[in-house]
N, C-alpha and C positions, 0 to 999 in steps of 0.2 A: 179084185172087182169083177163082177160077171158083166158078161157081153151082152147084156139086154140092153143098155142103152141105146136110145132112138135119137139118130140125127139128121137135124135138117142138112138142105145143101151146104148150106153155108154157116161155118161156127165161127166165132171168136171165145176161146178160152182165155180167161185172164187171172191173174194170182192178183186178188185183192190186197193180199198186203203190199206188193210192188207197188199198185197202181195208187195207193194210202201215202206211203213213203218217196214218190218221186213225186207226187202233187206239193206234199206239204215243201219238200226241198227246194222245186221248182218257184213255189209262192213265194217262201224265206228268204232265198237267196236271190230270185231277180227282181221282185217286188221290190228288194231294198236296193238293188243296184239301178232299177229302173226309176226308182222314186214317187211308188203308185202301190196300193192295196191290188194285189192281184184278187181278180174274183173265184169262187170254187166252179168246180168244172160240170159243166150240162154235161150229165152223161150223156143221153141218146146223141146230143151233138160231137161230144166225143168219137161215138163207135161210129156216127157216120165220117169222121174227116177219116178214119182208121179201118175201114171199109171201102171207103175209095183209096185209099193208099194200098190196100190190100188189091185189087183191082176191077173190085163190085159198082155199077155205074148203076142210073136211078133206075127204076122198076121195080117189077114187084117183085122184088128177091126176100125169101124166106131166110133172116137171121138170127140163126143159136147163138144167145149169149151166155156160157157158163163161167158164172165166178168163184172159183175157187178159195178156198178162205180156212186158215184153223179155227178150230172148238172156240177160242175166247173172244174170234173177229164178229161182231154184229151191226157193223155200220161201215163207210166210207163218210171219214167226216169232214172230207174236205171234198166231196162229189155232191151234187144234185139230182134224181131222188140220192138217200144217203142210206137208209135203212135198209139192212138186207134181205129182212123177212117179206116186207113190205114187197119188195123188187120180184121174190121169187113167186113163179108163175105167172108175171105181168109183160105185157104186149106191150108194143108202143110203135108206132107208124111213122116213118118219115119219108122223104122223097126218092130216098133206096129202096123201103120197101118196109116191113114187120120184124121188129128184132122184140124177142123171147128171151127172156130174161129167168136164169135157176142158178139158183145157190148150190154149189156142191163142197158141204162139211166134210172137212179130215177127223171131226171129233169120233172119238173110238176106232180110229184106224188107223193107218199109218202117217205119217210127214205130210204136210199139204204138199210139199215138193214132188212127193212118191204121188199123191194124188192126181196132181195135175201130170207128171209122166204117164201115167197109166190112159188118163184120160184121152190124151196126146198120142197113145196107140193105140185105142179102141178108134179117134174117129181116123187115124190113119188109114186102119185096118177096114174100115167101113165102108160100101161101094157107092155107099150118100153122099158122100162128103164131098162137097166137087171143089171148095176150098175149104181155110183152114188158115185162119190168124191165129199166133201165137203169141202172151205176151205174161211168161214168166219173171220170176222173181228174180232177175241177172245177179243182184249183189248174192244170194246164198246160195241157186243152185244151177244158174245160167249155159256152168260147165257143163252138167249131165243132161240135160235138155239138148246141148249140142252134139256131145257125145251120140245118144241115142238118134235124132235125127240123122246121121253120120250112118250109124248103121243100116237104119231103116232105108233109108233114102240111095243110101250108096250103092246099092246090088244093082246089080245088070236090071233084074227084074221089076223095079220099081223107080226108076231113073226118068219113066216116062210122070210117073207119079209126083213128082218135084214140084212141077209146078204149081201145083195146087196148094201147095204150103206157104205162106210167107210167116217169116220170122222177125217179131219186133224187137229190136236190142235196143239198148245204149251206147254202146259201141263196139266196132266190127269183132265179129271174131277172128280171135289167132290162128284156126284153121279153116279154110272152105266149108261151108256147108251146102251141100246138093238139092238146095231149095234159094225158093227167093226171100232175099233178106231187106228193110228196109229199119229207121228210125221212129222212134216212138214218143222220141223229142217233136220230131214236127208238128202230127197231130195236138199231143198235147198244147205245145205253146198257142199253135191254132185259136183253138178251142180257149186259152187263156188271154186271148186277145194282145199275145206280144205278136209283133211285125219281125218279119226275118232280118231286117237291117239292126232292128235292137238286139238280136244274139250278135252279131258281129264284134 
């Protein structure tokens, strides 16, 4: 991938098929525990509760959102908007600030997995970037995403640069990583209107 990509201060990269497949499990599975039709997820409300958890507070903060996605992904059908075509190049304002919304296809290239890595060192590597959500695919490639932060992050010389990262899991990783890490369940359930005493 070349290094012309342009980023604002602040991104949220996200692997669309994650965010597809922990919605729908998340509806299935506590919807029927909870005893309620869970609703599909406001995006822009989404990336704001996951932006403040990142630790972006209201103003006018400029947010990149790129959703990464393979060749045959064209929707988020359990999200609102849902369409991805529709999504890319569209703006949308909230009490944070402008999040920018682009689609970036793996079609003709390598693994969305490999994409969103790469993606994830270009804006490392970027002197824009002043944060930096991450919110990979954990069940397929969760490991090398941590691997590589590991290395990036771990040298003397980029140790001041950590904080600028946060890493949204499922759950914790088995080794340290030299960035800030938090949960991806929060936000979601948020956003899906369950109360933290019904996880309990």
């Amino acid at each position: 991938m070349e290094n012309n990509v342009k980023f604002s201060k602040n991104v949220i990269l996200v692997d669309v098929s994650f965010l597809d497949e922990t919605v729908s499990d998340i509806k299935s599975f506590l919807g029927e525990r909870l005893g309620r039709t869970l609703p599909d997820v406001d995006l822009p409300a989404w990336l704001s509760y996951l932006a403040l958890d990142a630790g972006l507070r209201e103003g006018d903060n400029e947010i990149q959102v790129l959703l990464v996605h393979g060749g045959e992904v064209s929707a988020l059908p359990h999200c609102r908007p849902a369409d991805l075509k529709e999504l890319d190049g569209v703006a949308c304002r909230t009490p944070l600030g402008e999040f920018a919304f682009s689609r970036v296809s793996s079609a003709g290239m390598a693994a969305s997995s490999d994409l969103f890595i790469d993606l994830m060192h270009l804006a490392l590597d970027s002197a824009d970037v002043e944060c930096l959500a991450l919110v990979p695919f954990h069940r397929l490639y969760a490991g090398k995403v941590e691997e590589e932060l590991r290395k990036c992050l771990g040298k003397q010389e980029k140790q001041k640069e950590a904080g600028r990262v946060v890493y949204f899991m499922m759950a914790a990783p088995q080794v340290p990583i030299s960035c800030v890490t938090d949960s991806v369940l929060y936000s979601l359930s948020h956003v899906l209107g369950i109360k933290p005493e019904e996880l309990e």
